[in-house]
N, CA and C of each residue as an Amber inpcrd file, in Angstrom:
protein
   702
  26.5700000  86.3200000 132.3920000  26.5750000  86.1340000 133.8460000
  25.4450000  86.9590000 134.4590000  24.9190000  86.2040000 135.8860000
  23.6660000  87.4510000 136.0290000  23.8730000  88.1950000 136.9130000
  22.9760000  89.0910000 137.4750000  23.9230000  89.6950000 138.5990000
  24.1170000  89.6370000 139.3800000  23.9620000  89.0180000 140.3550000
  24.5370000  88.2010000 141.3270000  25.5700000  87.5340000 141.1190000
  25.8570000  86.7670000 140.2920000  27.4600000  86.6710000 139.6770000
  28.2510000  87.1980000 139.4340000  27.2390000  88.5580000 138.8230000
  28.7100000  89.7170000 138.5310000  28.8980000  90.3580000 140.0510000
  28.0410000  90.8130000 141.0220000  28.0290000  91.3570000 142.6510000
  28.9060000  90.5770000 143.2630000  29.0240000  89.0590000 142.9650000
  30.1890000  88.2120000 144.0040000  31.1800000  88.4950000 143.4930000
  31.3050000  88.3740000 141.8720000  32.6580000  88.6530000 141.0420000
  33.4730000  89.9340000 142.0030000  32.4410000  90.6090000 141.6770000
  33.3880000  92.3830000 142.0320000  33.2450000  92.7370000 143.6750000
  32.7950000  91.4710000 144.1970000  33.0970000  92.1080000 146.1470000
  34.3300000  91.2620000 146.1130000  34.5320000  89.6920000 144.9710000
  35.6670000  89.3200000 145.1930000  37.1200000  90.0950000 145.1400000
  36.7890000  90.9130000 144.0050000  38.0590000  90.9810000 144.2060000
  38.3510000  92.6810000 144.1410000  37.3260000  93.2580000 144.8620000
  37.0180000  94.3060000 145.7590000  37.8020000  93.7030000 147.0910000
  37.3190000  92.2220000 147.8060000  38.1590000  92.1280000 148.7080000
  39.9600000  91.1120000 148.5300000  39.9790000  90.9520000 147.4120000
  41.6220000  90.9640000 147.2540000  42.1080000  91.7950000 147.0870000
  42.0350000  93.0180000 146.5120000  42.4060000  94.1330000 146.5130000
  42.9260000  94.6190000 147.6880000  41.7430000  94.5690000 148.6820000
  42.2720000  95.1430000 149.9070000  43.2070000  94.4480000 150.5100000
  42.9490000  93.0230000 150.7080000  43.5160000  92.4340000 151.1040000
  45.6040000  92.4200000 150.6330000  45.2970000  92.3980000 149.2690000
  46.5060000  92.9000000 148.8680000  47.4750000  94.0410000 149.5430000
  46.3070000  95.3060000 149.5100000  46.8470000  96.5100000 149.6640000
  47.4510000  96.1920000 151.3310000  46.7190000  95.3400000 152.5470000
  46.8420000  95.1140000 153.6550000  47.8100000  94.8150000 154.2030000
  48.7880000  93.7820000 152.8520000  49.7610000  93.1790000 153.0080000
  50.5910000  93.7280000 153.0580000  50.7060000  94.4160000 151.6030000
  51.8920000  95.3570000 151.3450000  52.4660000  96.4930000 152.6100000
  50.9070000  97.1160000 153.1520000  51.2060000  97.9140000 154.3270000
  52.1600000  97.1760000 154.9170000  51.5980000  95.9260000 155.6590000
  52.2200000  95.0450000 156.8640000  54.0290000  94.7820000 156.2850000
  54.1380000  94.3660000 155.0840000  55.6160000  94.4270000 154.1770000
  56.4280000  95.8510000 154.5970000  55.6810000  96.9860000 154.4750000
  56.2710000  98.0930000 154.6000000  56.8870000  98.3880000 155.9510000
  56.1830000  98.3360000 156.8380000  55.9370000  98.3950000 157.9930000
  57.5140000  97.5340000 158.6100000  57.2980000  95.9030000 158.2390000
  57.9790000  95.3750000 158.8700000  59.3280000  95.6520000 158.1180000
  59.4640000  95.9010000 157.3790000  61.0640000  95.7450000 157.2110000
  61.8730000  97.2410000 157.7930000  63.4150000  96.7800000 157.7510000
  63.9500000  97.7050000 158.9190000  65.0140000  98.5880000 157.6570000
  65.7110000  96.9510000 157.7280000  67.2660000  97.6180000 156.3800000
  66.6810000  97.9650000 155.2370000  67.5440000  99.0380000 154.8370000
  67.1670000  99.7260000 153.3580000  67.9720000  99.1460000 152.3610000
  67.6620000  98.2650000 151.2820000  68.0660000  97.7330000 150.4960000
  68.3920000  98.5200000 149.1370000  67.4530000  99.9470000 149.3610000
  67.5960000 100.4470000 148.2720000  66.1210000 100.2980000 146.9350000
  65.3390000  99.8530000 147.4410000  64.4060000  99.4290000 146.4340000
  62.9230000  99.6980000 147.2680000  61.8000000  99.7420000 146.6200000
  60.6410000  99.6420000 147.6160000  60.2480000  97.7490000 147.7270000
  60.0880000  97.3480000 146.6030000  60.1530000  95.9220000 146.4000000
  60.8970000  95.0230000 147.2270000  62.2780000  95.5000000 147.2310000
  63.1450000  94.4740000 147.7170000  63.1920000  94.9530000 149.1920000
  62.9760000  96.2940000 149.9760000  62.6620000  96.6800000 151.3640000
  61.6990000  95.6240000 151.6900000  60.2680000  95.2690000 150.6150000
  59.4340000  94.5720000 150.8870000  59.3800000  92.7810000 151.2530000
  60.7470000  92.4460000 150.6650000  61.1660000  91.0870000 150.8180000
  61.8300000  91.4790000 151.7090000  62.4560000  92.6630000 152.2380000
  63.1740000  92.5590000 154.0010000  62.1560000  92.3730000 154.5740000
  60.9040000  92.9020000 154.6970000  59.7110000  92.7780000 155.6680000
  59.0480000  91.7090000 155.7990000  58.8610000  90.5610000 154.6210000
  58.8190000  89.5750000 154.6600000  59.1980000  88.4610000 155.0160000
  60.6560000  88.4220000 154.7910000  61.7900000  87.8010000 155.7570000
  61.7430000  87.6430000 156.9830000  61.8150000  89.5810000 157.7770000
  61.7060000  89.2510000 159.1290000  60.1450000  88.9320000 159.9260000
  59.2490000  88.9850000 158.7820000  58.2490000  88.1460000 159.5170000
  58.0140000  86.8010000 159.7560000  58.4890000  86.0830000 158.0370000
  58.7100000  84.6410000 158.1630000  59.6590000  84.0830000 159.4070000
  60.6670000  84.7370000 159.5820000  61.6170000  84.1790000 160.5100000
  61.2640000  84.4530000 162.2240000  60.3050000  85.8290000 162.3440000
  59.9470000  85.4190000 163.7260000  58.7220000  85.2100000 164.0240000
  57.9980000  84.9470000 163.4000000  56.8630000  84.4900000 163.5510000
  56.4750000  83.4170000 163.2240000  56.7360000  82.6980000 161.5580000
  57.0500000  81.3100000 161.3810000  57.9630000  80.0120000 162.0220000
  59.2760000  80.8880000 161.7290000  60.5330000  80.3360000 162.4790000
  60.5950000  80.4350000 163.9980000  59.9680000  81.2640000 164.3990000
  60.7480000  81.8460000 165.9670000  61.8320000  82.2590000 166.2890000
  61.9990000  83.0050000 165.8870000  63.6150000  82.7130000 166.0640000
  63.8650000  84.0900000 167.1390000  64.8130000  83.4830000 167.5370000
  64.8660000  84.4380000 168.9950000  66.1980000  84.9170000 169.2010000
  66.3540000  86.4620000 168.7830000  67.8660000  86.9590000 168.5560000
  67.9100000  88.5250000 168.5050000  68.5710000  88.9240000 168.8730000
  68.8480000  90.2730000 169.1910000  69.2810000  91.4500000 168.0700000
  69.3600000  92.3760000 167.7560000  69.8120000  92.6200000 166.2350000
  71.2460000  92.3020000 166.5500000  71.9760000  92.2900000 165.4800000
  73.2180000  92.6560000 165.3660000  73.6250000  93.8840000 165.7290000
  74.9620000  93.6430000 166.5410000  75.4330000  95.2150000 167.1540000
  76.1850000  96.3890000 166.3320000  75.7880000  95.5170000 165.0270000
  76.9240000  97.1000000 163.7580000  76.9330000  97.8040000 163.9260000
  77.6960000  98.8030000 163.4100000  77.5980000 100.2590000 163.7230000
  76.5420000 100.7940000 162.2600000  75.9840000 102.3350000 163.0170000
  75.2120000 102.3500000 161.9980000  75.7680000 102.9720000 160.3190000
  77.4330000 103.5990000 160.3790000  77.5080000 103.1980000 159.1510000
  79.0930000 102.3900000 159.2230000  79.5940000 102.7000000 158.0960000
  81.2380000 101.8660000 158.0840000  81.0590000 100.5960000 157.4490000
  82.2700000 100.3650000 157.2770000  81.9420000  98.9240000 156.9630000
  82.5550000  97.8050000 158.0140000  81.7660000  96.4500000 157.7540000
  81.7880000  95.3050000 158.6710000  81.7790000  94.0490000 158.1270000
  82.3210000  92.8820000 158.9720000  82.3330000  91.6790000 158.3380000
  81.3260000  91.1630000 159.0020000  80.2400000  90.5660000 158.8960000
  79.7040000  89.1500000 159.4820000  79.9260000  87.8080000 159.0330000
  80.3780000  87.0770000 160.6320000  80.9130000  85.7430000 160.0900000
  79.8060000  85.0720000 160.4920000  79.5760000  83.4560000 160.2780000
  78.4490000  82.8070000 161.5840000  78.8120000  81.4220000 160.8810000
  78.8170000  80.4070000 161.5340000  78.3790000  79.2450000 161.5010000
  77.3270000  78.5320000 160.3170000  77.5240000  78.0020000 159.4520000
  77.0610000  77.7220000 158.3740000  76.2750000  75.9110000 158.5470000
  74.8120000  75.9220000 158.9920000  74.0260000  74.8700000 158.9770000
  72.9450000  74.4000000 158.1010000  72.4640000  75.3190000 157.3330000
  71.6100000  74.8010000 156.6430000  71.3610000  76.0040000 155.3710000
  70.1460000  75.8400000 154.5710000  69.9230000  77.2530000 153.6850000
  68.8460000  78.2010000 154.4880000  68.6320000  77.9770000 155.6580000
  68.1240000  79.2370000 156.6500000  68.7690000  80.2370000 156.8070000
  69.9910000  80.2010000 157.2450000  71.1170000  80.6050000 157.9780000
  71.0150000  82.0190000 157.4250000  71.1950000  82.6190000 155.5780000
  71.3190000  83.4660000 155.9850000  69.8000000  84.5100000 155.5710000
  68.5500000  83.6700000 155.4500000  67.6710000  84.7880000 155.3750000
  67.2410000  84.9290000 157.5300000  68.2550000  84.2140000 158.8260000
  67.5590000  84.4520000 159.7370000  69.1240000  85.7000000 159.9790000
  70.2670000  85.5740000 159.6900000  71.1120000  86.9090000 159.6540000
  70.5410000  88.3160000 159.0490000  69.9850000  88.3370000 158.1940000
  69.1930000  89.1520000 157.4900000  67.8620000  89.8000000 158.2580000
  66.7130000  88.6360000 159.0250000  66.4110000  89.4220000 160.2050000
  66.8830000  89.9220000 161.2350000  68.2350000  89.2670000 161.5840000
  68.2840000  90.3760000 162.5690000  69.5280000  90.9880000 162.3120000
  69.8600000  91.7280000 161.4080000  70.3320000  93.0050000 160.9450000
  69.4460000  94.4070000 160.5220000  70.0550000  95.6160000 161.4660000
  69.1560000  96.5310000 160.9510000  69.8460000  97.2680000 159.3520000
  71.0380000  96.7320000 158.9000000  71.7980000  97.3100000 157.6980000
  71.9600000  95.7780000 156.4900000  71.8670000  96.0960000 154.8240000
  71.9140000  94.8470000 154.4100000  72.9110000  94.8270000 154.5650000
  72.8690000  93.2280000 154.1900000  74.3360000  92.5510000 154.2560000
  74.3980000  91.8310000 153.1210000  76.0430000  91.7590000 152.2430000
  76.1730000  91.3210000 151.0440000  76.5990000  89.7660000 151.4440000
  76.1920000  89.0230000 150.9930000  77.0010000  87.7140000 151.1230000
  77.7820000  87.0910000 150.0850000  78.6900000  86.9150000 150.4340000
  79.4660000  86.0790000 149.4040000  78.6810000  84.5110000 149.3840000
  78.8570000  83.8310000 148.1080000  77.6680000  82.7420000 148.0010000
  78.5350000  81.9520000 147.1130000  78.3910000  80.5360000 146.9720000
  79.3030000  79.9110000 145.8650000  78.0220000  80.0460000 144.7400000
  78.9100000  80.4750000 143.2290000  78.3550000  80.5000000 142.5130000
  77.1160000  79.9160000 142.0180000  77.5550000  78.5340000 142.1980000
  76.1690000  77.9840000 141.9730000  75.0050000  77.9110000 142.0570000
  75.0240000  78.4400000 143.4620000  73.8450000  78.9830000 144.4690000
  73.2490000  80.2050000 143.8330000  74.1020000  81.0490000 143.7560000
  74.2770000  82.4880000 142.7770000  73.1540000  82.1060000 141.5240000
  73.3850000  81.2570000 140.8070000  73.1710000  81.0320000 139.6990000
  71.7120000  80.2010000 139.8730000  71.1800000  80.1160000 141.0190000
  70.0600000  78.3960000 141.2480000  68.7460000  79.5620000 140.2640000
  68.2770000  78.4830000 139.5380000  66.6550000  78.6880000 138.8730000
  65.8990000  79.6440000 140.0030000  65.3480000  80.3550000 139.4200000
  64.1880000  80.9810000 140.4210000  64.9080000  81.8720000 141.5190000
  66.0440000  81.7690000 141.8900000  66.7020000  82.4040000 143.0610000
  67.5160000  83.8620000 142.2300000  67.9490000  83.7300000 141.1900000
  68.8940000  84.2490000 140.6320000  68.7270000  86.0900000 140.9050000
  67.7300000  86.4640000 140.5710000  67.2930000  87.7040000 140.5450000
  67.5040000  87.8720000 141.8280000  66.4470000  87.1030000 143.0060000
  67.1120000  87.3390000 144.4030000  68.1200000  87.8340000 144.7620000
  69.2700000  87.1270000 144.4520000  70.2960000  87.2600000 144.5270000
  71.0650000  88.4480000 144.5500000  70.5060000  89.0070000 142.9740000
  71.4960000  89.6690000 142.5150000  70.8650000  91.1530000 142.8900000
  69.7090000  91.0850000 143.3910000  69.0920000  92.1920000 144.2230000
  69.4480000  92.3460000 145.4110000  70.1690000  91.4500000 146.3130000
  70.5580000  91.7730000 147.6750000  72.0490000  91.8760000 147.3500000
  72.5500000  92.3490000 146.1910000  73.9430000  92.3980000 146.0320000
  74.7010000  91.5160000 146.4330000  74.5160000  90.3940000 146.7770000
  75.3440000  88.8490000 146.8320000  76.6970000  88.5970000 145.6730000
  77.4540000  88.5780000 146.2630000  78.8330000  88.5790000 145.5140000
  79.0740000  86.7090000 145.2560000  79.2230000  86.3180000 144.2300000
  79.1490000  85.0260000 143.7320000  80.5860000  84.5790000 143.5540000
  81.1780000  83.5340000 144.4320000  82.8210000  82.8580000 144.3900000
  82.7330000  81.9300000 143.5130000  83.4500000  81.9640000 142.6120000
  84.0230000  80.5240000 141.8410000  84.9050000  79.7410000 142.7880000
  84.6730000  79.0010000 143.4120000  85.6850000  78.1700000 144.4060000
  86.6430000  77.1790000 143.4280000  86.0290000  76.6400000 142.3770000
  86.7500000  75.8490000 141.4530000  87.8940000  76.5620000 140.4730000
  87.4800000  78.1440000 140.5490000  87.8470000  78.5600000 139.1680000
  88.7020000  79.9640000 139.9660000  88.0560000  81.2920000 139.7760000
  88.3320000  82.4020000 139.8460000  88.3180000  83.0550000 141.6310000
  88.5680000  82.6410000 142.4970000  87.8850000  83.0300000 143.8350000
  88.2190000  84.3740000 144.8080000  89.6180000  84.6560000 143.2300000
  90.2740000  86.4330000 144.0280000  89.2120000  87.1560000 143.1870000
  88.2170000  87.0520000 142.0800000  87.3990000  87.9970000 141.9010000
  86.2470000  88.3700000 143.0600000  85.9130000  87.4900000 143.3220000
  85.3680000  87.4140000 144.5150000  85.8600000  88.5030000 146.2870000
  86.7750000  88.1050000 146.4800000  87.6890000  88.7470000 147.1910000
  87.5790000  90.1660000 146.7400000  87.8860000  90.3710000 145.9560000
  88.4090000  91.8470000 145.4670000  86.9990000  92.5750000 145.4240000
  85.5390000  92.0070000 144.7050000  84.4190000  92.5580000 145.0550000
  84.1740000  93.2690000 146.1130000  84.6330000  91.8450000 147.3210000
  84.2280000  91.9560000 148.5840000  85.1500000  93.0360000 149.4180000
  86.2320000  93.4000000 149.1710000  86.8890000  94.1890000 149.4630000
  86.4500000  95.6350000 149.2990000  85.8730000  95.6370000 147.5920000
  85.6200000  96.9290000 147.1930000  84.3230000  97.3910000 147.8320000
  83.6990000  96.1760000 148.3830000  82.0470000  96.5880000 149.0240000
  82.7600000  97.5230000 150.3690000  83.5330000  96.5590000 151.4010000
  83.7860000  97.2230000 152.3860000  84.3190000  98.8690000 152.1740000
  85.1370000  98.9820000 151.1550000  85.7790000 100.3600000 151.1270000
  84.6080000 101.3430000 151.1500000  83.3680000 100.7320000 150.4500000
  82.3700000 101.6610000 150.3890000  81.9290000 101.6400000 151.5230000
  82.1730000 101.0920000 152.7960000  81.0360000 101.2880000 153.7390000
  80.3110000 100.0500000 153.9380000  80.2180000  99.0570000 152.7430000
  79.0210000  98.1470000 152.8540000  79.1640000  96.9080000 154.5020000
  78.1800000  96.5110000 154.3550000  78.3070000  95.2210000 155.3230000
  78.0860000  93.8710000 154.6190000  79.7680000  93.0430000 154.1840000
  79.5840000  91.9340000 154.1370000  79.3540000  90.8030000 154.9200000
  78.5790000  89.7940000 154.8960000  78.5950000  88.3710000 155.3320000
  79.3100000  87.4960000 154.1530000  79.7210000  86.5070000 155.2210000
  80.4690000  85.0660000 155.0950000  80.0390000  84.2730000 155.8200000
  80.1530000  82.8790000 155.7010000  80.3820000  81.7840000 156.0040000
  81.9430000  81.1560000 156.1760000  82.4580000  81.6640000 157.0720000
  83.7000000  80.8960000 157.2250000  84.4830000  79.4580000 156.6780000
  83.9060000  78.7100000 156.9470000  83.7130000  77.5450000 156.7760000
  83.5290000  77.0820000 155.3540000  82.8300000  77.6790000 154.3580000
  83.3910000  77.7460000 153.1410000  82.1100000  77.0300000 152.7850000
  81.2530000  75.9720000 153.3740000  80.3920000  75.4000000 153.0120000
  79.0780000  75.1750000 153.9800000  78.4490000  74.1730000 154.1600000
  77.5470000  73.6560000 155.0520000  78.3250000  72.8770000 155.9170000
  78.9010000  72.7740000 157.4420000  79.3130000  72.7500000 158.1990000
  78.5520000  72.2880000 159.6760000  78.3430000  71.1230000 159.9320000
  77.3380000  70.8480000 161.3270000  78.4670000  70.0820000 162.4930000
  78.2700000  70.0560000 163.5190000  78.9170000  70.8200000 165.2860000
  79.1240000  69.4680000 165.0610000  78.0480000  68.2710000 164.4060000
  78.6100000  66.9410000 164.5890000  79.4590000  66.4200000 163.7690000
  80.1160000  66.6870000 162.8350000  81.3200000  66.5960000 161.8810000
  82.5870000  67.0840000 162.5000000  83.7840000  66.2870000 162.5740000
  85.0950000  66.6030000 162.2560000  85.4430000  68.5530000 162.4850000
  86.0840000  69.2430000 163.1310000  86.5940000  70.3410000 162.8050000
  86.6560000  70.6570000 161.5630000  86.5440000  71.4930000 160.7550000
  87.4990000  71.8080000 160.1690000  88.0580000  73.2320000 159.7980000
  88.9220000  73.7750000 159.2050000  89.8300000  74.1790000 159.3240000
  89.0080000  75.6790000 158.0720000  89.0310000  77.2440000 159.0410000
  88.1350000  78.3400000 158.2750000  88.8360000  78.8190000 157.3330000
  88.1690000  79.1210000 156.4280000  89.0460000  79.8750000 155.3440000
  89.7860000  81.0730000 155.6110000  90.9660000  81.7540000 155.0040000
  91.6970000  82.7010000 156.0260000  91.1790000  83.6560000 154.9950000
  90.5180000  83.5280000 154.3860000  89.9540000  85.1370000 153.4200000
  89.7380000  85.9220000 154.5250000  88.8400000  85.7120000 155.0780000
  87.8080000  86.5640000 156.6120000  88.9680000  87.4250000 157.0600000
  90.0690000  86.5350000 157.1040000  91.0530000  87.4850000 158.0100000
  91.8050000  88.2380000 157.0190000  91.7910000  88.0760000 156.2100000
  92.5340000  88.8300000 154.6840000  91.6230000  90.1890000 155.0410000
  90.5790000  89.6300000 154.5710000  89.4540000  90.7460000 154.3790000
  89.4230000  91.9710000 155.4880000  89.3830000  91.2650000 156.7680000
  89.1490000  92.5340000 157.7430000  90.4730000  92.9770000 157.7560000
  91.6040000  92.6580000 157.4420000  92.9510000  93.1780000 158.0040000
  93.3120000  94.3150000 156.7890000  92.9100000  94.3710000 155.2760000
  92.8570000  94.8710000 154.1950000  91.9080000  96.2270000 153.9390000
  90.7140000  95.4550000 154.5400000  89.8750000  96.8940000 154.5870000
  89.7470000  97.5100000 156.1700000  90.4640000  97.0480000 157.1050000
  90.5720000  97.8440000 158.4150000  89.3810000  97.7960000 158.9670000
  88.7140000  96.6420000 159.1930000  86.9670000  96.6050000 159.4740000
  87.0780000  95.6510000 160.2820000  86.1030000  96.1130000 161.5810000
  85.6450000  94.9600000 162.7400000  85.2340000  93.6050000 162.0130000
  84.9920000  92.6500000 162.7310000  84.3590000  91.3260000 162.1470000
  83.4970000  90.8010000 163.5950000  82.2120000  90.9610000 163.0780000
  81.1510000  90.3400000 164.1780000  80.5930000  89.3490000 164.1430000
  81.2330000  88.3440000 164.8330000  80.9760000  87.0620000 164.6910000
  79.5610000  86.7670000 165.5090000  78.8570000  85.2890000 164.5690000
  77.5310000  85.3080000 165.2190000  77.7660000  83.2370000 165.2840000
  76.7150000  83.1900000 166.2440000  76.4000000  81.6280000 166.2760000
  74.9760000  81.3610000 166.1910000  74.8990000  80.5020000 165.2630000
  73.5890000  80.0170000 164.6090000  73.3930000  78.6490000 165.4600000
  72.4470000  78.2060000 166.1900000  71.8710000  77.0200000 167.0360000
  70.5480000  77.0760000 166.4710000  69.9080000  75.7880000 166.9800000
  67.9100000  75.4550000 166.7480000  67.8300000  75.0310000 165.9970000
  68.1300000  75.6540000 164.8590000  67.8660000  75.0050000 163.3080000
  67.1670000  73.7920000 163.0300000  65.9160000  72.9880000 162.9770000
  65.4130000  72.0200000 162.7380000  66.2150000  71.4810000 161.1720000
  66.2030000  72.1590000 160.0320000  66.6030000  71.3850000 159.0560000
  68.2210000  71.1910000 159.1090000  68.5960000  71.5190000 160.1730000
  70.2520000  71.0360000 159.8560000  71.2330000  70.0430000 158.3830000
  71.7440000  70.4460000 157.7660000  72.3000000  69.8390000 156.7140000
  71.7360000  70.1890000 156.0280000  70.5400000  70.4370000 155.4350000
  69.5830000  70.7060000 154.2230000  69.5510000  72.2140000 153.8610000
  69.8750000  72.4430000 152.5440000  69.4690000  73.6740000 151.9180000
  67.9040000  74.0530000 151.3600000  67.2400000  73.6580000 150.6880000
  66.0410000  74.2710000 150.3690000  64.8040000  73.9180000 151.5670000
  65.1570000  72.3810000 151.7730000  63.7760000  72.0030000 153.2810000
  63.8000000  72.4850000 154.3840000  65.1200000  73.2430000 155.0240000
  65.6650000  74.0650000 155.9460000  64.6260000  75.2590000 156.1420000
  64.4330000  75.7970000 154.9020000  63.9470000  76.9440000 154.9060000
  62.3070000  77.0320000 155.5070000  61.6410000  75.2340000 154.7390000
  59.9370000  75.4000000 155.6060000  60.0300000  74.3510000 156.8480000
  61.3190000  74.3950000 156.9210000  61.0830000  73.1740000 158.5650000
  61.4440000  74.1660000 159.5480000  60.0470000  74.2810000 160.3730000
  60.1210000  75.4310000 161.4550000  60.1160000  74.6350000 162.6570000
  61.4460000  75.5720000 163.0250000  61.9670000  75.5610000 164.7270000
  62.0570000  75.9650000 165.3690000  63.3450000  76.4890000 166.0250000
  63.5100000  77.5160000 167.0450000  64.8650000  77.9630000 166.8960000
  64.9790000  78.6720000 166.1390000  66.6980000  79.0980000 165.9580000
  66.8170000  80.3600000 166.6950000  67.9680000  80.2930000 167.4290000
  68.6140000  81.6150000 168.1850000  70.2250000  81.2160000 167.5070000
  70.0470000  83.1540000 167.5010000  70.9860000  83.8440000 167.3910000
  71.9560000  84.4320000 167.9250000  73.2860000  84.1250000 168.1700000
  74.3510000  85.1190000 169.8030000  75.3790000  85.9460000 168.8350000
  74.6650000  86.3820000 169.0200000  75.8690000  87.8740000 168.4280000
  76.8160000  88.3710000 169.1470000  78.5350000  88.2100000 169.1890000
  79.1860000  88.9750000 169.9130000  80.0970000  89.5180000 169.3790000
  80.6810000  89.9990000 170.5810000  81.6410000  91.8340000 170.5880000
  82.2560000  91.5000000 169.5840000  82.4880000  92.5070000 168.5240000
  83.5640000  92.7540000 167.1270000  84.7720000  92.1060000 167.6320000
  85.4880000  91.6000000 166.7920000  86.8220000  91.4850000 166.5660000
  87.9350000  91.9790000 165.7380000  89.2740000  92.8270000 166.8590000
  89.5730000  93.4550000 165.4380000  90.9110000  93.2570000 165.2540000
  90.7960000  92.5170000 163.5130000  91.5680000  91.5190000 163.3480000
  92.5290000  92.1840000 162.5530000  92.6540000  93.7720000 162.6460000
  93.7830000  94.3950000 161.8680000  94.9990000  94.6070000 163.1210000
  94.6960000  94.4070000 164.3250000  95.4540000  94.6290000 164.9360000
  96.5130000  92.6770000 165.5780000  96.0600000  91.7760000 164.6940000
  96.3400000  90.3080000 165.0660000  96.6390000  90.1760000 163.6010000
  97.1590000  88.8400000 163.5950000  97.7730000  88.2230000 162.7400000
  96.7900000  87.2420000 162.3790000  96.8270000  86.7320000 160.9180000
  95.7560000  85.5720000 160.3660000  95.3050000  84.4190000 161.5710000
  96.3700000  83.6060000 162.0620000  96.0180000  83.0920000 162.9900000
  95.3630000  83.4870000 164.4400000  95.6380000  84.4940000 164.8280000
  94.8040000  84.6940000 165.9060000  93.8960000  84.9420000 165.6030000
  93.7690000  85.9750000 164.3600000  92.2040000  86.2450000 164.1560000
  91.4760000  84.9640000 164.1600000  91.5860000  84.0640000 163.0840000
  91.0770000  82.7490000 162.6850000  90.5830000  82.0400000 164.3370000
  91.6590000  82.3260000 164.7890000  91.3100000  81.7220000 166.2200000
  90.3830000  81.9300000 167.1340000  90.4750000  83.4040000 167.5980000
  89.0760000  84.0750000 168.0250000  87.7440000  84.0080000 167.5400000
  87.4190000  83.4610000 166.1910000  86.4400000  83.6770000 165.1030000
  85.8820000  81.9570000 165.5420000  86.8390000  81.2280000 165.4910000
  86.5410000  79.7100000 166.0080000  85.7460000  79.6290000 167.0450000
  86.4810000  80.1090000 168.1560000  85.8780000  80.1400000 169.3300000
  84.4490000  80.9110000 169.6590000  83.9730000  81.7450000 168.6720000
  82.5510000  82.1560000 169.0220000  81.7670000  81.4880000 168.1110000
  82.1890000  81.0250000 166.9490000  81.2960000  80.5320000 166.1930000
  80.9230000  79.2820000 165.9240000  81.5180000  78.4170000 166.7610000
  82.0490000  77.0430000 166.4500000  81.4960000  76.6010000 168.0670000
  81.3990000  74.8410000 167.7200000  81.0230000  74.8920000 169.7340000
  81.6710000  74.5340000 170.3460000  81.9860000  74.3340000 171.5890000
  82.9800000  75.1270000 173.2030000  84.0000000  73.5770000 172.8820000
  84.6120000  74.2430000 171.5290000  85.6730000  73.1220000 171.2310000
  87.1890000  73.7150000 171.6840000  86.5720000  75.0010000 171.1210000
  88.0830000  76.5260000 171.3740000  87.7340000  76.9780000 172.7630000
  88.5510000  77.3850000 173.3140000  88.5610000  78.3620000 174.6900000
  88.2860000  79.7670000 173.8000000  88.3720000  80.8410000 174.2460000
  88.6650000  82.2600000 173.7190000  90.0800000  82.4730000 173.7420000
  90.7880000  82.4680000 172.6840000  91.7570000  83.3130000 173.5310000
  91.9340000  84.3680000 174.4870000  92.6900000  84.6140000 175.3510000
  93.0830000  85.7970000 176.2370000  94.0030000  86.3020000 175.7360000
């Protein structure tokens, strides 16, 4: 090679280098929750850039407390849903996930780096439970999906799983319910994620469902997360 070939070679990647190093700053920088890792802090920073700057998404943090443990519930529309919960939390959050998902090619490690607790819905689903239980005792902040699956405002009611209320009434923990709207890929799990829209986020006041019974809790949890099908209870 002559030299001028080798001079472009090495400003090239003299300037990926930097460029690299540029990124990583901007990775550092943006992420908030401590995951515990420098790497995986770095996929928080990534996240919440993809989601408000790609996505738009327009939402307030979540009101957790900054330690204890907590439930997040929300409305389940697409496979966005929960890397835009994830921006706007300043603490991680574990999600319970059906296995399969748990298990998808290429995702798996993901996964099992944001501490995602994996349900057998077919098979085993109190191991699950009992994980999720043992996260809260520590303090952690789990997410759920109520609803158990992918769930859209234009379908039929249906009817939330009463774990949520197991869960907060067992480990003595608020439950902060959120509502997911905008979403361009509605129904879709992987195209969800590059079809950019405008998703907002409404985060409201805890619910605390150790002091109610399965059904009321379930009930209150409807009514913020679900659309103006429920009144609130009073």
């Amino acid at each position: 090679m002559n030299p001028w070939g080798l001079a472009v070679l090495a400003l090239s990647a003299l300037l990926l280098a930097w460029l690299g190093h540029r990124t990583l700053r901007a990775l550092d920088r943006a992420h908030i929750a401590d995951w515990g890792g420098r790497w995986v802090n770095r996929i928080d920073g990534f996240n919440r850039l993809f989601c408000h700057r790609f996505h738009r998404l327009s939402a307030d943090c979540l009101p957790l407390p900054d330690t204890g443990p907590a439930l997040v519930v929300a409305n389940h529309v697409s496979g966005l849903d929960p890397l835009l919960l994830c921006a706007a939390s300043r603490r991680p959050l574990r999600f319970i996930i059906a296995t399969e998902q748990y298990h998808r090619f290429g995702l798996h490690w993901l996964f099992r780096a944001a501490g995602c607790i994996p349900v057998d819905r077919s098979g085993r689903p109190e191991r699950a439970f009992r994980e999720a239980l043992k996260a809260l005792a520590a303090g952690e902040v789990v997410a759920l999906f109520p609803h158990g699956a992918i769930h859209l405002d234009s379908e039929p009611p249906k009817p939330l799983k009463r774990g949520v209320a197991r869960l907060a009434q067992l480990a003595d923990c608020p439950v902060y319910p959120v509502r997911l709207e905008g979403i361009r890929g509605e129904g879709q799990v992987v195209l969800a994620v590059f079809r950019r829209g405008r998703p907002r986020l409404t985060s409201h006041a805890p619910i605390d469902c150790h002091q109610l019974g399965d059904d009321d809790c379930l009930r209150y949890i409807s009514a913020y997360i679900e659309p103006h099908r429920h009144p609130i209870p009073s």
